[in-house]
TORKOL-4160 file (C-alpha; in steps of 0.2 Angstrom, whole numbers, padded with zeros to 4 digits, m for minus):
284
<pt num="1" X="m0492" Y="m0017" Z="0250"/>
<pt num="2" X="m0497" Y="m0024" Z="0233"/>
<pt num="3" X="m0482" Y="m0026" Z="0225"/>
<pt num="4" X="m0478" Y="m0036" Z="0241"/>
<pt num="5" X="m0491" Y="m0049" Z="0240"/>
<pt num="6" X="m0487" Y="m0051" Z="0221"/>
<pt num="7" X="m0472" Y="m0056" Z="0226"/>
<pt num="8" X="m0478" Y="m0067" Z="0241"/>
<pt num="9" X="m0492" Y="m0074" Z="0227"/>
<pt num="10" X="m0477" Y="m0079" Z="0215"/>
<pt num="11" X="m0466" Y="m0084" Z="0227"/>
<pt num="12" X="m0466" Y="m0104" Z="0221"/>
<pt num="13" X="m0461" Y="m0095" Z="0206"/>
<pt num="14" X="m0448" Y="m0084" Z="0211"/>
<pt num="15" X="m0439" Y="m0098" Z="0222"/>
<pt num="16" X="m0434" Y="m0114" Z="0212"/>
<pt num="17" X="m0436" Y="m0127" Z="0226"/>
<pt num="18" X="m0454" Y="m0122" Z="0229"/>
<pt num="19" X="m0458" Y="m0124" Z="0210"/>
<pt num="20" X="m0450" Y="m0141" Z="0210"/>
<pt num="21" X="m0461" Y="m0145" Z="0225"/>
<pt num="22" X="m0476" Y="m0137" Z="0214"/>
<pt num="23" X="m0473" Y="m0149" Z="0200"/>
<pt num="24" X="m0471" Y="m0164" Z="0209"/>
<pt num="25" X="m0485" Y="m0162" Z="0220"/>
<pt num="26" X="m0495" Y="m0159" Z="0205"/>
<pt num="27" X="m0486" Y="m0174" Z="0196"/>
<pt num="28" X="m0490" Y="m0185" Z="0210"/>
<pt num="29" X="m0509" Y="m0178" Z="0212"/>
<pt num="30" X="m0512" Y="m0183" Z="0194"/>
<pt num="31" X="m0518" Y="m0161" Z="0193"/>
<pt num="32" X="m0514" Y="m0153" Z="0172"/>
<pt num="33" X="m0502" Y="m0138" Z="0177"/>
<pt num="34" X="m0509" Y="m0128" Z="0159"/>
<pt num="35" X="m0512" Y="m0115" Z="0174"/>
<pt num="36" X="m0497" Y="m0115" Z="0182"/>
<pt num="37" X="m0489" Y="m0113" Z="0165"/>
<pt num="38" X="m0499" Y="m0099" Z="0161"/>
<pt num="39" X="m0497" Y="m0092" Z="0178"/>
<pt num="40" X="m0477" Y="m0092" Z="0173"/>
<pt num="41" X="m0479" Y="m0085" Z="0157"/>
<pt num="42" X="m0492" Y="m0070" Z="0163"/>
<pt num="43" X="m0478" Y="m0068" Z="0178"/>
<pt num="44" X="m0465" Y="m0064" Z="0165"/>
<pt num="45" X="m0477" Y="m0054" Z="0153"/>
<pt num="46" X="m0478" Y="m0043" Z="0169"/>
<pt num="47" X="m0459" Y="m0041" Z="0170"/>
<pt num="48" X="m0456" Y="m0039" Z="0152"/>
<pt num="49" X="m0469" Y="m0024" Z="0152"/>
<pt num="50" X="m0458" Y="m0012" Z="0157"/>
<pt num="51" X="m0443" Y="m0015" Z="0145"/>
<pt num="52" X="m0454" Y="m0017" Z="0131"/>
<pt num="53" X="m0462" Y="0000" Z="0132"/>
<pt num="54" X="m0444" Y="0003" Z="0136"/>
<pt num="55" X="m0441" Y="m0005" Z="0118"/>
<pt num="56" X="m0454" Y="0004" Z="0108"/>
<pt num="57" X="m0449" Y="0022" Z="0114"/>
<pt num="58" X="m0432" Y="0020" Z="0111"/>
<pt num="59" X="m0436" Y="0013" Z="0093"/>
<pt num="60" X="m0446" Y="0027" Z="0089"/>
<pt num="61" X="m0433" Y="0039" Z="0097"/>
<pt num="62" X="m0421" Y="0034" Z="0084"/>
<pt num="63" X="m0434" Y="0032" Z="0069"/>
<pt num="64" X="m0437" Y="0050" Z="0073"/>
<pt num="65" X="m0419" Y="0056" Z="0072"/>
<pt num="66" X="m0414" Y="0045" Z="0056"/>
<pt num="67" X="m0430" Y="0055" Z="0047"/>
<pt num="68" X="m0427" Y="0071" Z="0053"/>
<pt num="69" X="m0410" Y="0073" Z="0044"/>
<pt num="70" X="m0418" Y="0077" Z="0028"/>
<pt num="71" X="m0418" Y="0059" Z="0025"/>
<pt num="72" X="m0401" Y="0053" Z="0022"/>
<pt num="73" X="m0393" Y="0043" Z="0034"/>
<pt num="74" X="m0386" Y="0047" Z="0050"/>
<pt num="75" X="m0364" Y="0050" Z="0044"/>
<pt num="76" X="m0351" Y="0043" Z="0055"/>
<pt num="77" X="m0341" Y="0059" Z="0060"/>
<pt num="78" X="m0327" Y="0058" Z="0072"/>
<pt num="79" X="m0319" Y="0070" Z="0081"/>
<pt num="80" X="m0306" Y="0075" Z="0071"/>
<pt num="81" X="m0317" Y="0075" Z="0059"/>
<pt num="82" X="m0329" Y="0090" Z="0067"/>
<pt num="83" X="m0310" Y="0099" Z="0070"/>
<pt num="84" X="m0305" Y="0101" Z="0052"/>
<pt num="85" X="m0310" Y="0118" Z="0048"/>
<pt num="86" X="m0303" Y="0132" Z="0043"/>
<pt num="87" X="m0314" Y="0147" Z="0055"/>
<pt num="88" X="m0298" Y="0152" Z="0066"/>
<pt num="89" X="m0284" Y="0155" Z="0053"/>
<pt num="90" X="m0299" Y="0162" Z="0041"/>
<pt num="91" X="m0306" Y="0171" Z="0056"/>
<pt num="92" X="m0287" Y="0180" Z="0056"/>
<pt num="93" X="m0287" Y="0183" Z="0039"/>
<pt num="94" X="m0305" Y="0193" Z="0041"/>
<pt num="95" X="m0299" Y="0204" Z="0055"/>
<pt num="96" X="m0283" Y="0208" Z="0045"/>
<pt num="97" X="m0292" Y="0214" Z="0030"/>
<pt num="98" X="m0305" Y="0222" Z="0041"/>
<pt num="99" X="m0290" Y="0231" Z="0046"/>
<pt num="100" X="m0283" Y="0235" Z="0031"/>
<pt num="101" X="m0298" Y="0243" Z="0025"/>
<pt num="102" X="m0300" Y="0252" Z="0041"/>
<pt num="103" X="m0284" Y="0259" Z="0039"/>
<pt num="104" X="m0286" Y="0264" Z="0018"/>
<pt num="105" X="m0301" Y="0272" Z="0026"/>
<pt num="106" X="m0291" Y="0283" Z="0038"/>
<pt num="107" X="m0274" Y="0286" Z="0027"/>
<pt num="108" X="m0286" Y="0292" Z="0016"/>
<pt num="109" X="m0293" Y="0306" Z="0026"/>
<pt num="110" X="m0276" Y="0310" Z="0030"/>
<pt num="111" X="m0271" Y="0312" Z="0014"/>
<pt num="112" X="m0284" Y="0323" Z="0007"/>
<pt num="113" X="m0284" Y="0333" Z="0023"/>
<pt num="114" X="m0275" Y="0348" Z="0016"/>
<pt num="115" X="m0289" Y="0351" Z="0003"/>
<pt num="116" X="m0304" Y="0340" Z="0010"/>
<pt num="117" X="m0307" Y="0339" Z="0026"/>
<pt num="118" X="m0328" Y="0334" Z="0026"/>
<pt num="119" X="m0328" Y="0316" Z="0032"/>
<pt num="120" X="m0345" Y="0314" Z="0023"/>
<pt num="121" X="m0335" Y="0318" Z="0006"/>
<pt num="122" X="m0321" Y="0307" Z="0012"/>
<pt num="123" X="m0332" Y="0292" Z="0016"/>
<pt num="124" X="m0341" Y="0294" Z="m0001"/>
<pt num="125" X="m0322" Y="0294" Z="m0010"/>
<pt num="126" X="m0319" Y="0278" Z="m0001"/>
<pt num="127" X="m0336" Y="0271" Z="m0003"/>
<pt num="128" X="m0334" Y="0272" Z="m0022"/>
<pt num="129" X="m0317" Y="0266" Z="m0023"/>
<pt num="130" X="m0323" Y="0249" Z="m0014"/>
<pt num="131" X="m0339" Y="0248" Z="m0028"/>
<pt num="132" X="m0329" Y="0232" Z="m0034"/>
<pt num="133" X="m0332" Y="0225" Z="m0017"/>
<pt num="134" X="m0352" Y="0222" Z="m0021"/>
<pt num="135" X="m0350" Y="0216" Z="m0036"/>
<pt num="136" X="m0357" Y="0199" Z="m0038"/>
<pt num="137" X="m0343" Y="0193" Z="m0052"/>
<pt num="138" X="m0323" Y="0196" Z="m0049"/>
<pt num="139" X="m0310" Y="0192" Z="m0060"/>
<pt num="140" X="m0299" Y="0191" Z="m0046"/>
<pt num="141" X="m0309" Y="0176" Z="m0035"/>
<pt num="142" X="m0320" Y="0168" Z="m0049"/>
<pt num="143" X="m0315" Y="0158" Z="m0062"/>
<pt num="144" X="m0318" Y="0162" Z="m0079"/>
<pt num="145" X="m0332" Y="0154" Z="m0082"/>
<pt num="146" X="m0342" Y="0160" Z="m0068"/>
<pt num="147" X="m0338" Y="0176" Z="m0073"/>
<pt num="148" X="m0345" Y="0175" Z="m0091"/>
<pt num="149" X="m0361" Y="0169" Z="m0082"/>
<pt num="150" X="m0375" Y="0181" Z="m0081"/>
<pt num="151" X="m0391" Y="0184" Z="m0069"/>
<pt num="152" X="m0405" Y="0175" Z="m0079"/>
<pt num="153" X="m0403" Y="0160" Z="m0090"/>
<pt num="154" X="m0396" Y="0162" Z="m0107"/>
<pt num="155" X="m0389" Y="0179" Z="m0102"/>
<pt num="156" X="m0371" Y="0182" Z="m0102"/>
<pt num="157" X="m0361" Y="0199" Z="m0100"/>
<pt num="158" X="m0347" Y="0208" Z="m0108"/>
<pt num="159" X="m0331" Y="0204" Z="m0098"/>
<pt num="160" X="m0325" Y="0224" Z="m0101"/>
<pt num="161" X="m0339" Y="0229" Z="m0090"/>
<pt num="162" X="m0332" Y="0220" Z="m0075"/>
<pt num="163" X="m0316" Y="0225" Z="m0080"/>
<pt num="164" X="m0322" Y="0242" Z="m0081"/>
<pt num="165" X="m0330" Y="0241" Z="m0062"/>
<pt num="166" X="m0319" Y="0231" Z="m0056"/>
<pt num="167" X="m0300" Y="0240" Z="m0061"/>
<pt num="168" X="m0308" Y="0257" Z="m0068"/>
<pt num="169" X="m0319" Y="0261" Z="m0051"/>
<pt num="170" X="m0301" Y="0258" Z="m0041"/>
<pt num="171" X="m0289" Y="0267" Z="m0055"/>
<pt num="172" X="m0300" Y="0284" Z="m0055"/>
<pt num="173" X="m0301" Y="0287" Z="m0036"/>
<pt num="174" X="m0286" Y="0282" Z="m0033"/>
<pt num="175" X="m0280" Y="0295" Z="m0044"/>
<pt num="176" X="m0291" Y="0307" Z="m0039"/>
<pt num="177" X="m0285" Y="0305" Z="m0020"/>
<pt num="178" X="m0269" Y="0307" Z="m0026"/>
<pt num="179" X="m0270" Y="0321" Z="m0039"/>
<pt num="180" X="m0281" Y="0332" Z="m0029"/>
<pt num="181" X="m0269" Y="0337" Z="m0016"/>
<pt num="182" X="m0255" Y="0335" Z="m0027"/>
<pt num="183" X="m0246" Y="0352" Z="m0023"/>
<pt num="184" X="m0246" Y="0349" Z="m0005"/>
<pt num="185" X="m0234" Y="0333" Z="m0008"/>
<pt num="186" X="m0220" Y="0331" Z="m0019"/>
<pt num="187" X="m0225" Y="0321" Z="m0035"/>
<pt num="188" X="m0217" Y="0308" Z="m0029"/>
<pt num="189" X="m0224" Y="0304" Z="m0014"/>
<pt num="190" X="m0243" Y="0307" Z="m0025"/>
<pt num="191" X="m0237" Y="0292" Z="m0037"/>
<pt num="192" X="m0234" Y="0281" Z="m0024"/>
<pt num="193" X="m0251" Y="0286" Z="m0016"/>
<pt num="194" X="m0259" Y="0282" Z="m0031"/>
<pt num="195" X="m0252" Y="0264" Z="m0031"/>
<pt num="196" X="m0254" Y="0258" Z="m0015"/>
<pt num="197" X="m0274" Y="0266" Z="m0015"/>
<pt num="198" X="m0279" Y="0257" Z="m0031"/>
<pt num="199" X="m0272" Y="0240" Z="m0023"/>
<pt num="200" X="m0277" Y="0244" Z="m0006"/>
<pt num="201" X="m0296" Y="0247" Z="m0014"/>
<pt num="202" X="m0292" Y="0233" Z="m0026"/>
<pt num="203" X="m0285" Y="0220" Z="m0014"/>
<pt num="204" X="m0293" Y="0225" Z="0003"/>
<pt num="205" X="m0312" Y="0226" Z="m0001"/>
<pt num="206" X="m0312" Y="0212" Z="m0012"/>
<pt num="207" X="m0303" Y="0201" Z="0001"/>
<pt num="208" X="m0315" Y="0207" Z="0015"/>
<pt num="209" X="m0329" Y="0202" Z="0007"/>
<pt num="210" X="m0322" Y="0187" Z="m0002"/>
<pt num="211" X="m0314" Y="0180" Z="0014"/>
<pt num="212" X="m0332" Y="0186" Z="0024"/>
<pt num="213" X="m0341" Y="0172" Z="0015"/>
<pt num="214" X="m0328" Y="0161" Z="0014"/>
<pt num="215" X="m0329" Y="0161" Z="0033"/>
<pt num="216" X="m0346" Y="0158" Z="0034"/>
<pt num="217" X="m0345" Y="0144" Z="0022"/>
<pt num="218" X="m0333" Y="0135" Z="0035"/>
<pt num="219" X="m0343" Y="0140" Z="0047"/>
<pt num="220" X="m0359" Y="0132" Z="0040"/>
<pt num="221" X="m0350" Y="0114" Z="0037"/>
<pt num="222" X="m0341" Y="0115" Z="0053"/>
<pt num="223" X="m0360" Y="0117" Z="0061"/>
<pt num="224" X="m0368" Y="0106" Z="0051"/>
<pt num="225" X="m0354" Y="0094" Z="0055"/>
<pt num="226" X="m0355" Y="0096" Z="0073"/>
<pt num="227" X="m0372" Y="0093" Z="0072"/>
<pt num="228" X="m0369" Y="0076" Z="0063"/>
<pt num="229" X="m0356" Y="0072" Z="0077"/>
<pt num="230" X="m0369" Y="0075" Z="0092"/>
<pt num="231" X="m0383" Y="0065" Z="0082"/>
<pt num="232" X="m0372" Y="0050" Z="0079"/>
<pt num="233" X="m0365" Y="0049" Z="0097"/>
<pt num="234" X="m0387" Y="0050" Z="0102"/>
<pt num="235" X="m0390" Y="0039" Z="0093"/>
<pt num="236" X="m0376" Y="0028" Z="0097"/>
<pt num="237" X="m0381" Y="0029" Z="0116"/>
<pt num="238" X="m0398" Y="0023" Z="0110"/>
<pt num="239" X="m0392" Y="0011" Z="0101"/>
<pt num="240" X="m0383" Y="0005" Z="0116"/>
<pt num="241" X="m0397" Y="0008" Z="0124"/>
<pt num="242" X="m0407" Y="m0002" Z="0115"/>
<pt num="243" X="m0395" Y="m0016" Z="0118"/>
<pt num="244" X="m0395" Y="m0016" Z="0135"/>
<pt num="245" X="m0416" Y="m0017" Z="0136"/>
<pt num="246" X="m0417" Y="m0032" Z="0123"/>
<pt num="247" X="m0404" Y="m0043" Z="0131"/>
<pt num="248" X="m0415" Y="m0040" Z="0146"/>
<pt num="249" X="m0429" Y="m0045" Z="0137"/>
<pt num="250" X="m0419" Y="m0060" Z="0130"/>
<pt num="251" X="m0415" Y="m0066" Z="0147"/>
<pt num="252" X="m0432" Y="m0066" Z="0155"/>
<pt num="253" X="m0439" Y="m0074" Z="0141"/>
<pt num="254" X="m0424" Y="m0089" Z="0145"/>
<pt num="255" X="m0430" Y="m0088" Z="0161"/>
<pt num="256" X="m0448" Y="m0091" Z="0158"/>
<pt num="257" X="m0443" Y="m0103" Z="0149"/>
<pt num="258" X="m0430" Y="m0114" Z="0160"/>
<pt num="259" X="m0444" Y="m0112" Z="0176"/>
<pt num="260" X="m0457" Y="m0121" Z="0162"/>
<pt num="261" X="m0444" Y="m0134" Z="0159"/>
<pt num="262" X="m0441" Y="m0138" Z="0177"/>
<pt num="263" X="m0459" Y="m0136" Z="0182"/>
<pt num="264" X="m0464" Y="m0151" Z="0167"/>
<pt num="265" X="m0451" Y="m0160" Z="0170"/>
<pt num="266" X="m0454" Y="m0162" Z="0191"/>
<pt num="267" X="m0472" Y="m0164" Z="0186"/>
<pt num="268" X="m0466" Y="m0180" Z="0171"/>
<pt num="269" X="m0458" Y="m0187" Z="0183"/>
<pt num="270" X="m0467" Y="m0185" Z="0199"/>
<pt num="271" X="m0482" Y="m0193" Z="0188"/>
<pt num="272" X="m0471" Y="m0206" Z="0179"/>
<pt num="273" X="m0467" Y="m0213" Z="0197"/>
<pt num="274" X="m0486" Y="m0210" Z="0203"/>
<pt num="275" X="m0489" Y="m0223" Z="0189"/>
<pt num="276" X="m0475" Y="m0236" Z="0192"/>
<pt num="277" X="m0479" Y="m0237" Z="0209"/>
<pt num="278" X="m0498" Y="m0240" Z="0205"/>
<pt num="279" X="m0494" Y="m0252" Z="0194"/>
<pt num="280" X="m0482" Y="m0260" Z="0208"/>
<pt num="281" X="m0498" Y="m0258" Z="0220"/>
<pt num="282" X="m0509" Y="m0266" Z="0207"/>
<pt num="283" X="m0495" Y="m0281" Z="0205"/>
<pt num="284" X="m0493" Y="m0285" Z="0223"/>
């Protein structure tokens, strides 16, 4: 019911002619219209309320998502973009070495099951053979450099320790798992055992764990980019957004505006007639 005689009470506002007729019958009455000026200008304040709260929220909508990216600005990421990453193929590559471990683990219970046949020992055996693998240097996967480097500052370590742990741990088991039920195969087949378990302990572990984090590298830059990619389309639509409320804003404002303009220039001339024909009058 209010909002219905609002719109009742600015009705010479709302409908041109009637504000034409406002300002010449003011003109021709000789009245100031200051307060139908401001009557037009607190009309319009009233519709602009809306969109400028509209306008502040969204403003500090994005202010808070520009800031809360640990202060750097807000990366254009496209789609292709969030896509390149390598999680599938190295995803592949983990489960194939996972297998490849998994089935050391088991060839080698099958070997030693003529004189072994505790799965305690054998997972002990196995455990030892993949020490390399929880290393925190390899010459295998680290440059040179990286491998030289040691735990504190100024400390650097003898590269034939990490030779030692990371060839010697492999060489011994694998001998040992090969040697040790040596008279129930011929020598033959114990040589080739011994080779392929020093480079499945060699090879498999190390690339388990090497391509394990690896994979969760990737997988933390293709997160963090997908996260880029979602912010930017948000605060793209705000953007947008934003766009849409000011070029409202914009257009009540020339609105308010052009019903000022009609209303002083019906009342100017409404009251420059009012005069010539007093002056005619005065004349006669």
């Amino acid at each position: 019911m209010e909002e219905n005689v609002d719109q009742h009470q600015y009705q010479w506002i709302i409908n041109e002619g009637l504000l034409r007729d406002e300002g010449v019958l003011f003109g021709l009455a000789g009245v100031a219209i200051e307060e139908k000026i401001g009557a037009i200008r607190d009309y319009y304040r009233v519709k602009r309320a809306s969109a400028e709260a509209k306008q502040a929220q969204l403003g500090k909508e994005m202010e808070t998502m520009v800031s809360g990216v640990n202060g750097d600005a807000l990366a254009e990421v496209t789609r292709e973009e969030v896509g390149r990453i390598n999680v599938i193929p190295m995803s592949l590559q983990l489960c194939l070495y996972a297998g490849i471990c998994y089935f050391n683990f088991y060839l080698e219970m099958y070997w030693l099951s003529p004189v072994i046949r505790s799965t305690a020992i054998c997972v002990g055996l196995y455990l030892f053979g993949l020490f390399s693998v929880f290393m925190g240097r390899s010459i295998l996967y680290n440059s040179t450099g990286s491998v030289a480097m040691g735990h504190n500052e100024g400390e650097s370590r003898e590269k034939w320790k990490i030779y030692l742990e990371e060839w010697g741990v492999p060489v011994v088991v694998s001998l040992f798992i090969a040697v040790l039920p040596g008279s129930a195969y011929p020598s033959v087949y114990s040589v080739v055992a011994a080779l392929l378990f020093f480079l499945l302990f060699l090879l498999g572990g190390k690339g388990l764990v090497n391509t394990f984090f690896r994979l969760r590298t990737e997988a933390g830059g293709h997160f963090r980019r997908r996260r880029q990619a979602l912010q930017s389309a948000k605060l793209r639509a705000l953007q947008e957004e934003l766009t849409g409320v000011l070029s409202v804003l914009a257009a009540l404002t020339g609105e308010e505006q052009y019903k000022i303009h009609i209303l002083t220039s019906e009342y100017n001339l409404a009251k420059e007639n009012r005069q010539l024909a007093g002056q005619l009058f005065v004349k006669n």
